[in-house]
C-alpha positions as CSV (number, residue, x, y, z in Angstrom):
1,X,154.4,145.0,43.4
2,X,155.5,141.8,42.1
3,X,157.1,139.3,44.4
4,X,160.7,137.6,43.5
5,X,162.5,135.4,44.5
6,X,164.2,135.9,48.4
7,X,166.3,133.7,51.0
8,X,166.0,130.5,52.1
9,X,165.0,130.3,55.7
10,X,165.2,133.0,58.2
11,X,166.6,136.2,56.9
12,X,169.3,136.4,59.9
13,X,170.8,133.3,58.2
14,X,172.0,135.2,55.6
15,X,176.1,135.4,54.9
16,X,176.9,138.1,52.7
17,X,180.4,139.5,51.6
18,X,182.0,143.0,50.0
19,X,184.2,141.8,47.3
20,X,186.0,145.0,47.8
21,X,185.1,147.4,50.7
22,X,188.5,149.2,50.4
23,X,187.3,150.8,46.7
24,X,184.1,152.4,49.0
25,X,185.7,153.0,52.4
26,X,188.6,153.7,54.4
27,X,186.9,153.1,57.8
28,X,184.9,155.9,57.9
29,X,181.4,155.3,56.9
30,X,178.7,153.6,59.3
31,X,178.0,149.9,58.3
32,X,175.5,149.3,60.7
33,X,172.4,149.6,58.2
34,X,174.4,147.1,56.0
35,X,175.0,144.3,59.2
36,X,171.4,144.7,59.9
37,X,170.2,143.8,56.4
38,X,172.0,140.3,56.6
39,X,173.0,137.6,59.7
40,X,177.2,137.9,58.6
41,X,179.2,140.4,56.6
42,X,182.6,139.9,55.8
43,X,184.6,142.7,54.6
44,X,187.8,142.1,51.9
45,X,189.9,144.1,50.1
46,X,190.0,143.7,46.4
47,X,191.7,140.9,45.5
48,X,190.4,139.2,42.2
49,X,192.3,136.2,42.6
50,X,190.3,135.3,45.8
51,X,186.6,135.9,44.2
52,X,185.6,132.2,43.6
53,X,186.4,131.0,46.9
54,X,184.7,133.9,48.7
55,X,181.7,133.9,46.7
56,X,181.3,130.0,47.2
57,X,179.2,129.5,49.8
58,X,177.1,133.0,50.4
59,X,173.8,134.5,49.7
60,X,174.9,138.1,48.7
61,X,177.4,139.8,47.7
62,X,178.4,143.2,47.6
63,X,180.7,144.6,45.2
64,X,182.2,147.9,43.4
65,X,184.1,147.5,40.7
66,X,185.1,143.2,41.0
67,X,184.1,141.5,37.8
68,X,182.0,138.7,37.9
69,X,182.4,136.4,35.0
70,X,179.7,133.5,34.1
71,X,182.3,131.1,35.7
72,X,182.5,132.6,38.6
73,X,178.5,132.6,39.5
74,X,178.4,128.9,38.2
75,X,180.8,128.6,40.9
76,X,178.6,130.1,43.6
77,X,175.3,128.0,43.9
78,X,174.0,129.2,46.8
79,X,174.0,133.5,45.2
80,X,170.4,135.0,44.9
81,X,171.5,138.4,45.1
82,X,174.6,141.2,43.9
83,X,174.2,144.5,45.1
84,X,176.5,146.8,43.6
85,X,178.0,150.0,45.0
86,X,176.9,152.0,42.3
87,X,175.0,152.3,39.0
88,X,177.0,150.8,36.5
89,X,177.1,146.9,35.8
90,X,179.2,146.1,32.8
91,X,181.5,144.2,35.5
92,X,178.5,142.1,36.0
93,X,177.4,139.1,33.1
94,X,173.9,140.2,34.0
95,X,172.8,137.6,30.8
96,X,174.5,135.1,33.1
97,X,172.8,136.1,36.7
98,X,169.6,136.0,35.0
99,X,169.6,132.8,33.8
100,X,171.2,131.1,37.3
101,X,168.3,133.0,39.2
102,X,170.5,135.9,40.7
103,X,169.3,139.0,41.2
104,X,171.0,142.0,40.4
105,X,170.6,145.4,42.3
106,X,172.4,148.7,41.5
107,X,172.0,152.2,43.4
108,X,171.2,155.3,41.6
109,X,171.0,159.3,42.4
110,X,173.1,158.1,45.1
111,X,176.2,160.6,44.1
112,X,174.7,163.1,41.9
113,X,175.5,166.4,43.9
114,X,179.1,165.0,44.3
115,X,179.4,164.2,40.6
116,X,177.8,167.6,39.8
117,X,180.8,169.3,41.7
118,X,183.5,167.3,40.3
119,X,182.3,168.1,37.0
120,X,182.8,171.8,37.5
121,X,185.4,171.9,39.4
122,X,187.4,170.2,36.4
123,X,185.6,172.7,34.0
124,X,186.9,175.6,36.7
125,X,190.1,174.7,36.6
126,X,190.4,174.6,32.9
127,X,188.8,177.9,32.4
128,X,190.5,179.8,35.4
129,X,193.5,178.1,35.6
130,X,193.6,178.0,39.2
131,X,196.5,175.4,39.9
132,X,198.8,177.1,37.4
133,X,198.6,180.6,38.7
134,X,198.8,179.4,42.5
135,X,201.9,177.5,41.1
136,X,203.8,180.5,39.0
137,X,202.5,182.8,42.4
138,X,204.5,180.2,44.6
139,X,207.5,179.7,42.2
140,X,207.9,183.8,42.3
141,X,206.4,184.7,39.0
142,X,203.8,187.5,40.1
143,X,207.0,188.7,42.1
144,X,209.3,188.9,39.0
145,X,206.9,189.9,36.3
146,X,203.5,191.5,37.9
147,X,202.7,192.3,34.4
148,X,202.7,188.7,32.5
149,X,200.4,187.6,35.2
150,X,197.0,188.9,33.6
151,X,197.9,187.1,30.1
152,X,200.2,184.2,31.6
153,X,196.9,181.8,31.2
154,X,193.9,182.1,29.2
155,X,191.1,182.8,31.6
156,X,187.8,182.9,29.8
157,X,183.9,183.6,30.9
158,X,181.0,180.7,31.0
159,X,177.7,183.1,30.3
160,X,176.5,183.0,26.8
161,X,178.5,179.6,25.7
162,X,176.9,176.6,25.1
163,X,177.0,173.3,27.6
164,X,176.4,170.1,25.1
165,X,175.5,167.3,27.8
166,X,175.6,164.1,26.4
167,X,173.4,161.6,28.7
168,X,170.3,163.2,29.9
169,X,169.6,161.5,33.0
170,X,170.0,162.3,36.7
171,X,173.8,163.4,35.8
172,X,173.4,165.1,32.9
173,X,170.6,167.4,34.5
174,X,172.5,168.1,37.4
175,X,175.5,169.7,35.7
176,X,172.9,171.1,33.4
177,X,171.7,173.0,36.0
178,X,174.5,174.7,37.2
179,X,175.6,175.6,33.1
180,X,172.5,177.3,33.2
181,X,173.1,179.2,36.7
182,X,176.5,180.5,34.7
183,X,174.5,182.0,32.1
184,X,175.2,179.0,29.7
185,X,172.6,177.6,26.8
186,X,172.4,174.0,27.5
187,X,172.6,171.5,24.5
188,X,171.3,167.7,24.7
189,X,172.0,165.3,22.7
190,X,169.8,162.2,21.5
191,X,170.2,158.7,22.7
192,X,172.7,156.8,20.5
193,X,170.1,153.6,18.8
194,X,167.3,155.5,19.8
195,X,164.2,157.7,18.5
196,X,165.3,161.4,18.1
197,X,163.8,163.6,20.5
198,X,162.2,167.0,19.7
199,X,164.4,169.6,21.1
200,X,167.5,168.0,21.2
201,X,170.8,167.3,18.8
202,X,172.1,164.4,17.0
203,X,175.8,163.8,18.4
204,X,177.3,165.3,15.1
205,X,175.3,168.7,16.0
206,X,175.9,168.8,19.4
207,X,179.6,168.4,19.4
208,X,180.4,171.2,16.6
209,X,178.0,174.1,18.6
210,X,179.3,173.1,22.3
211,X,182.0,174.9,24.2
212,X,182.2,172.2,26.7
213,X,181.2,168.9,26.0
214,X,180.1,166.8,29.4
215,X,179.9,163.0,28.9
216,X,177.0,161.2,31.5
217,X,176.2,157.8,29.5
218,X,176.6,154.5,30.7
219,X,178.9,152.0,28.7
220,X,177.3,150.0,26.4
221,X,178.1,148.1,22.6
222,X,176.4,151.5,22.0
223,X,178.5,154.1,23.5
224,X,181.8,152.2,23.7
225,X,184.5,154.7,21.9
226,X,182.2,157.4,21.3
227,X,184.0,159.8,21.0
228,X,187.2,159.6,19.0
229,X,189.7,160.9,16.6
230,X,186.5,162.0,14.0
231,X,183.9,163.3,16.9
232,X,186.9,165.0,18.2
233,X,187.8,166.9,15.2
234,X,183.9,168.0,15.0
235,X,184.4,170.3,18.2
236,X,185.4,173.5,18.5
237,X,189.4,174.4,19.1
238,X,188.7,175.6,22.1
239,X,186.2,173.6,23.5
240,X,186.5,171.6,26.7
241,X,185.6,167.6,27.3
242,X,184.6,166.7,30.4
243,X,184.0,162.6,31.6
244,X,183.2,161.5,34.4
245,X,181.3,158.3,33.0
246,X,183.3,155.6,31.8
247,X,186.6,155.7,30.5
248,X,185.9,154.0,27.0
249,X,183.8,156.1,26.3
250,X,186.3,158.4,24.9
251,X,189.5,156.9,22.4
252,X,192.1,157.9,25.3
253,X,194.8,157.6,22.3
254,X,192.9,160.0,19.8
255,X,192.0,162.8,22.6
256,X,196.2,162.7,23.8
257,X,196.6,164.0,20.3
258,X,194.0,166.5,19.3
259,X,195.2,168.0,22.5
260,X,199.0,168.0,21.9
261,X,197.9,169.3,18.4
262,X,195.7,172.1,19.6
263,X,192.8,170.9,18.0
264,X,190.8,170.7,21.3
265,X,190.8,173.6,24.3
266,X,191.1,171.2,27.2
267,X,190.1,168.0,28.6
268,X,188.8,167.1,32.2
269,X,189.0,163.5,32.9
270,X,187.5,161.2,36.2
271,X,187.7,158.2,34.3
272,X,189.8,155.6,31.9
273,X,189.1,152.4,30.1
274,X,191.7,150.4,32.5
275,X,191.5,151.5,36.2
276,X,193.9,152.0,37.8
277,X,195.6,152.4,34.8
278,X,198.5,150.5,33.1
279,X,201.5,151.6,32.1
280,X,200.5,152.5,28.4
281,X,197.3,154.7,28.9
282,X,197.8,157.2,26.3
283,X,196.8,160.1,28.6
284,X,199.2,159.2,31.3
285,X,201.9,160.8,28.7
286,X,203.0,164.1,30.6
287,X,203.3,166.0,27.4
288,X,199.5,166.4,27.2
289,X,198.7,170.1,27.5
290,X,195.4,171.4,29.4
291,X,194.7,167.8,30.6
292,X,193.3,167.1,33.9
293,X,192.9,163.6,35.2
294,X,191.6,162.6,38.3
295,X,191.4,159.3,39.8
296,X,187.5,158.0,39.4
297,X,187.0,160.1,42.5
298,X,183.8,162.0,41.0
299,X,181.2,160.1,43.2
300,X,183.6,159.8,46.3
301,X,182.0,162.7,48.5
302,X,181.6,161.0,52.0
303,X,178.1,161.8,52.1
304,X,177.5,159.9,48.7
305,X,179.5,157.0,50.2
306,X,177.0,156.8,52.9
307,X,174.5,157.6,51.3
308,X,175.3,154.2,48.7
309,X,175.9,151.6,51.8
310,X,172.4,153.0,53.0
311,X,171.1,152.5,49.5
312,X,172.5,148.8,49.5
313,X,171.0,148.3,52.9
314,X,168.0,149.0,51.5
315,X,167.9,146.8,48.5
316,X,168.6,144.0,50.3
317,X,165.9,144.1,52.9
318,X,163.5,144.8,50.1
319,X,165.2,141.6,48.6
320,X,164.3,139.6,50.9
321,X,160.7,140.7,51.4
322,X,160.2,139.5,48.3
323,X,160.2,143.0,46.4
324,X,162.0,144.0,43.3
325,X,164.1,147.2,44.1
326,X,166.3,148.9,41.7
327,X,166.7,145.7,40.0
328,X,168.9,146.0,36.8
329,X,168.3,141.7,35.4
């Protein structure tokens, strides 16, 4: 394994800071494998306004979702390494890192069985209904109408429908899995910009035989508003989108519509382009039928959590023995 670059001087030297411990933690997970990677961790809450002056003087720094712009690592000389809390880096100017000599570290597979269940239980709720009819039971509908109850809500079976997963990696197989433990056909589609695949479906294809659509590719110039008002209008009426990705992935404005329209069966939602979102997000409009949004809260199981501080832990010891570990630059 090659050797990279590592820290000056002894390793318990080291200052490191998380950018923004509150997006990962509320108190409850076990830093200790963290504060034994490095000599001093200081924990903030978010707070982009403070990034310069706490990346300034330190060695590593942890992060979730705080952007780092080109200016700000020019303004941190003494940064070899960012370890993100997670697998996605577009908050990152990798182009940048890499040419200033900072390594950049990510964590994957970390949350996959807490992504898998989020997925599902968003495609659960859309096909059983399962907040509405606890909602009409408590309001005193079953009561007043026993009757209306079996139709109130379209309830619909999974086995023999077809899952098109868009994003065939860890994520994508995952919810894959349990499509095909429901008796569903599973559908894959090719890699936007690269060499089709035997076996699977251009985009086009994929979208207009699925029944529920489940988005697990990273952001890229690539992917960036994938699917919008014309990929939309390619599935099925009844069809469900799921994403649990990133949030511009999908043209927020466009899907709001083909929903209010009826052209589209449902929508389950973990992610949106601006998070948390501003005022204008188009799916924040409360007129938006069979939508379920959810707070980027798809990877938050408290073993995943754990599971990515130990994951960090780990890249940074390997860091600084000189070994390249889920390096992303």
């Amino acid at each position: 394994m090659a050797v990279d670059s590592t820290f000056d001087g002894a390793q318990s030297l080291v200052k490191a800071v998380f950018l923004d411990y509150d997006t990962v933690s509320t108190g409850d997970l076990d830093l200790s494998g963290l504060r034994a990677a490095v000599g001093e961790l200081t924990l903030y809450d978010s707070d982009d306004s403070q990034t310069a002056a706490r990346i300034r003087d330190v060695e590593v720094v942890l992060l979730n979702k705080v952007e780092l712009s080109r200016g700000l690592l020019q303004g941190a000389p003494k940064l070899k390494l960012i370890a993100v809390a997670g697998t996605g880096t577009n908050n990152i100017d990798i182009v940048a890192a890499r040419e200033l000599g900072i390594a950049v570290c990510n964590v994957r597979g970390y949350c996959t069985a807490s992504v898998v269940q989020h997925v599902w239980a968003l495609i659960l709720g859309l096909t059983q209904h399962v907040s509405g009819y606890s909602q009409m039971v408590r309001g005193g509908s079953w009561s007043q109408n026993e009757a209306l109850m079996v139709q109130a809500l379209p309830i619909r079976e999974l086995s023999g429908r077809t899952f098109g997963v868009v994003g065939w990696g860890e994520l994508g197989r995952g919810t894959a899995r349990i499509a095909e433990a429901f008796g569903m056909r599973v559908a894959i589609a090719n890699r936007r910009g690269a060499t089709a695949q035997a076996g699977r479906l251009e985009l086009e294809q994929l979208l207009a035989i699925s029944d529920i659509v489940s988005l697990h590719c990273p952001l890229s110039d690539l992917t960036r508003g994938l699917i919008g008002a014309r990929e939309l209008s390619l599935m099925k009426p009844d069809a469900l989108l799921i994403n649990t990705a990133r949030g511009a992935l999908v043209d927020g404005h466009a899907l709001g519509m083909a929903l209010k329209a009826g052209r589209l069966g449902g929508a389950g939602i973990d992610v949106l382009a601006q998070e948390p979102p501003l005022d204008d997000e188009p799916l924040l409009d409360p007129g938006i039928p069979n939508l379920i949004l959810t707070p980027h809260v798809a990877w938050a199981a408290h073993e995943a959590r754990q599971r990515c501080l130990d994951e960090m832990a780990a890249n940074i010891r390997q860091f600084a023995g000189g070994r390249r570990r889920s390096r992303v630059d």
